[in-house]
C-alpha positions in Angstrom: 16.5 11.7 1.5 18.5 8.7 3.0 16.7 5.8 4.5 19.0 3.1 6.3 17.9 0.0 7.5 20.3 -1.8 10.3 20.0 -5.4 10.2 19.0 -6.3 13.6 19.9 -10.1 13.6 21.5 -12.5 11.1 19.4 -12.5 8.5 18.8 -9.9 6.5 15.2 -8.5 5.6 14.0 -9.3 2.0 12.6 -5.6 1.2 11.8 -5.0 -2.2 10.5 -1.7 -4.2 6.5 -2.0 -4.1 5.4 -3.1 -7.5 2.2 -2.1 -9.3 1.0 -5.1 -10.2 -1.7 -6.8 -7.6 -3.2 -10.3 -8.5 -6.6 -9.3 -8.0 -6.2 -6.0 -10.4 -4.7 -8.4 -12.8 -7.8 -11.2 -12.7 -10.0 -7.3 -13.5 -11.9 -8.2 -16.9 -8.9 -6.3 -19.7 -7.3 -5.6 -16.7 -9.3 -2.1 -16.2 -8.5 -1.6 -12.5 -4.8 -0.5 -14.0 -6.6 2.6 -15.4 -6.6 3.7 -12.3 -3.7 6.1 -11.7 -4.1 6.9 -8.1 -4.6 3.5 -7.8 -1.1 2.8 -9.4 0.6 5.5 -7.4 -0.2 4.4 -4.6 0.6 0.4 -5.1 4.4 1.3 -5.8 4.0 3.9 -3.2 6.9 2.9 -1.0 8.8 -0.4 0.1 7.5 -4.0 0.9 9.1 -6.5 3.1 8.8 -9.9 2.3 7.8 -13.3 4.3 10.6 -15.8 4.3 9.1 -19.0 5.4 5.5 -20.0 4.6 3.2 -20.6 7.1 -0.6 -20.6 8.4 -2.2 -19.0 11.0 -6.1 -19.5 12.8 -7.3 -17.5 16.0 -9.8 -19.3 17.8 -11.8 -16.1 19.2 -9.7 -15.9 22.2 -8.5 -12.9 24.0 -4.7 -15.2 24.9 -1.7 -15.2 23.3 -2.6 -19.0 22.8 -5.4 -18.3 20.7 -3.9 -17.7 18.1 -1.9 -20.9 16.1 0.9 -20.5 13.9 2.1 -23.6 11.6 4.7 -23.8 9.1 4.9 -25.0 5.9 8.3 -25.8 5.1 10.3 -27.7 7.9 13.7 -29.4 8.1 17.1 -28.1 6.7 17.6 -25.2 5.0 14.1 -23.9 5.6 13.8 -20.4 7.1 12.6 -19.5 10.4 9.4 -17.5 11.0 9.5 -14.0 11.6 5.2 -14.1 12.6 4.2 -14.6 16.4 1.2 -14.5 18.6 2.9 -11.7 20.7 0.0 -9.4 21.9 -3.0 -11.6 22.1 -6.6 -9.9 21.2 -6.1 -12.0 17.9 -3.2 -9.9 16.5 -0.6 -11.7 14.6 2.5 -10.5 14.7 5.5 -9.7 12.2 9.3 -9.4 13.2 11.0 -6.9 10.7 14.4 -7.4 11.8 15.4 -3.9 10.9 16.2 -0.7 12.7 15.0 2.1 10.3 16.6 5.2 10.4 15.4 8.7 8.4 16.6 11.8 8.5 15.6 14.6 11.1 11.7 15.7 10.5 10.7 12.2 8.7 8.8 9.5 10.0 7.8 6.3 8.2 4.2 5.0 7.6 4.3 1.3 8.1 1.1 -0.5 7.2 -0.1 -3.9 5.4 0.4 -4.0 1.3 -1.8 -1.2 -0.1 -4.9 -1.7 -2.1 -4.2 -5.8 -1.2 -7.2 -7.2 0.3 -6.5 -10.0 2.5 -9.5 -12.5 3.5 -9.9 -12.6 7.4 -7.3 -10.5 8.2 -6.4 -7.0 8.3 -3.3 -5.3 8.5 -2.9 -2.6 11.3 -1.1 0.7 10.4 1.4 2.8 12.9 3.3 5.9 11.8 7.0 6.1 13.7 9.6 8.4 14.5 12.3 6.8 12.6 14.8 10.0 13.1 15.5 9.1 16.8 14.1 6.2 18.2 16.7 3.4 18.9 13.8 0.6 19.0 12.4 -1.7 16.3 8.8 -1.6 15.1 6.6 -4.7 14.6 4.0 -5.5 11.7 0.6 -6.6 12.8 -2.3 -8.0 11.5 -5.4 -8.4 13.5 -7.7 -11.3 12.6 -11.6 -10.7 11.6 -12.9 -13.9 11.6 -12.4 -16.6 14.1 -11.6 -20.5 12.9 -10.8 -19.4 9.3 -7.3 -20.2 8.6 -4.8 -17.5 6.9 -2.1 -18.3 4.7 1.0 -16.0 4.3 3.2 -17.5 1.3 7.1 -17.9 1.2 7.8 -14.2 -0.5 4.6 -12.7 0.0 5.0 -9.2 1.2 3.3 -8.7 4.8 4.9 -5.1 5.4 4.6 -1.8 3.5 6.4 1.6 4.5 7.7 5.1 3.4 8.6 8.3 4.6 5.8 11.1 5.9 7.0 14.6 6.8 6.0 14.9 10.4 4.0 17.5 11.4 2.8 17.7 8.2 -1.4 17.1 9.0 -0.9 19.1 11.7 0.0 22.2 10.1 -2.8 21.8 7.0 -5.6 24.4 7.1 -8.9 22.5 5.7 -11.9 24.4 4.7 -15.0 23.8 2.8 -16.3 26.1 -0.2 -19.5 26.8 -2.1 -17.8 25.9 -6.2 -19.3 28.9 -7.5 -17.1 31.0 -5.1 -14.1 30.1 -7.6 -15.2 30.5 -11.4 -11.9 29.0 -12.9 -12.9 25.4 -11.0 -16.0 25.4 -11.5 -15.9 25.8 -15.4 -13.5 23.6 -14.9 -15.4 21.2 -13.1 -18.6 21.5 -15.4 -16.4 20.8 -18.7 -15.3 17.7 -17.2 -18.7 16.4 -15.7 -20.2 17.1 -19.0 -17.7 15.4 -21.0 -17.8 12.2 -18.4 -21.9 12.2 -19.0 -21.2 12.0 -22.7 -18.4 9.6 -22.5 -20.6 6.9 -20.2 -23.6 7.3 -22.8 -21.3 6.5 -25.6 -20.0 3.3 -23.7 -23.6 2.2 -24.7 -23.1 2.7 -28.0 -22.3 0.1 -30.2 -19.1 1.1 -32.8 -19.0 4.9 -30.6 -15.7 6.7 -30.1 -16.2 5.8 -26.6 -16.2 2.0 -26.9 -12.9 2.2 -28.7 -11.5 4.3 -26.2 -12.3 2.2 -23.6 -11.7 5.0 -20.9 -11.1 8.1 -20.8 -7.5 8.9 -20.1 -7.3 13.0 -19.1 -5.9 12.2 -15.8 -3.3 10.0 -16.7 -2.2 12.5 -20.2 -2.1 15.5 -16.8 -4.3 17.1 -19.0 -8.3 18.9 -18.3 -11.2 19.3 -20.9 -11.0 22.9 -20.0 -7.2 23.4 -21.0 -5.6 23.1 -18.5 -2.5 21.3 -17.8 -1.2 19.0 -15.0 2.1 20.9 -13.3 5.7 19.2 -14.8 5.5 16.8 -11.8 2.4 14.8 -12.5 3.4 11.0 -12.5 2.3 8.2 -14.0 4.9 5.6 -12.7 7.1 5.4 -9.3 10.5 3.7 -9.3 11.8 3.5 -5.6 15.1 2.3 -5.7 16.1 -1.1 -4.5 17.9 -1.1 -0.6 21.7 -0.9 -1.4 23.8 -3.2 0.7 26.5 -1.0 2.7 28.7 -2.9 4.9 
């Protein structure tokens, strides 16, 4: 599927693949949150775009557009201008893109803050938008959740994440709710693994055990179940979204 960005104004948007890494799964004791693959998945889940000029932010409470203060860190010649704005008020702080994403027919784009990226005092707001059609720009915004506690957004630190979403897609899903026994295959399949995680844990405690050299238990990232069965040929354990190509 194609995904074109127009560049809006002079500058073009910094957007970079979305990496795995995250500083706070890093400073995790052996670094266990990366055992996580859903967690992984979903950090390189898409596209981030990047801040180009450092800067602070404070809301004072305030419902105004003036209660929320913006002040840069880098001034002078050659530094870049600031894309973030008190725009809305009701302490949202607000992030020009500079873009004019397109998709093809049937495909919107989910645009939210960096995923799995905790950010103290602040949180970023999510919109999905028609991308296939619409001839308008889309804003990132963050709304404040603490009053008088000053936010720092670094030079290069991502403040945007997107990627495509079929549309219509929730819509058209079906949920229901089952008793487990009503399927045997899952259910033996469910009671191998809970077992094996049982014995697993207790062996964690276990001085010299299998388990403590293991570390973890790594069935979901090998696609693989205790009872035999196999993840289908499309399990993942890494994304690679490719970089934005420059067209002219």
């Amino acid at each position: 599927m194609r995904l074109v960005c127009y560049l809006t104004s002079g500058e073009a948007p910094e957007i970079v693949p979305a990496p795995v890494e995250r500083g706070w799964m890093d400073r995790t004791p052996e670094g266990f949150a990366y055992r996580c693959l859903p967690l992984n998945i979903a950090n390189a889940h898409g596209w981030m775009v990047l801040n180009p000029a450092a800067f602070v932010a404070e809301w004072n409470g305030g419902p105004g557009l003036d209660a929320v203060t913006i002040r840069p860190l880098a001034t002078g010649a050659g530094s870049a201008p600031l894309v973030a704005s008190s725009h809305f008020g009701a302490g949202v702080l607000t992030f020009n893109v500079n873009g004019l994403f397109r998709t093809e027919p049937g495909w919107d784009l989910f645009v939210t803050g960096p995923l799995n990226a905790p950010k103290d005092a602040i949180q970023p707001l999510t919109g999905i938008v028609e991308t296939d059609w619409a001839p308008f720009t889309f804003t990132m915004n963050w709304k404040f959740t603490r009053k008088l506690a000053p936010v720092a957004f670094e030079r290069g630190e991502p403040f945007c994440m997107f990627f495509p979403v079929t549309r219509g897609l929730v819509d058209g899903v079906e949920p229901e709710m089952r008793p487990l026994e009503s399927d045997p295959d899952v259910e033996a399949a469910y009671a191998a693994w809970a077992e094996s995680r049982r014995t697993f844990n207790a062996g964690l405690k276990v001085p010299g055990s299998d388990a403590q050299a293991e570390k973890w238990q790594k069935d979901y990232f090998r696609g693989s179940a205790r009872s035999g069965e196999q993840a289908p040929d499309d399990h993942r354990t890494k994304l690679r979204p490719l970089p934005f190509a420059r067209r002219d």
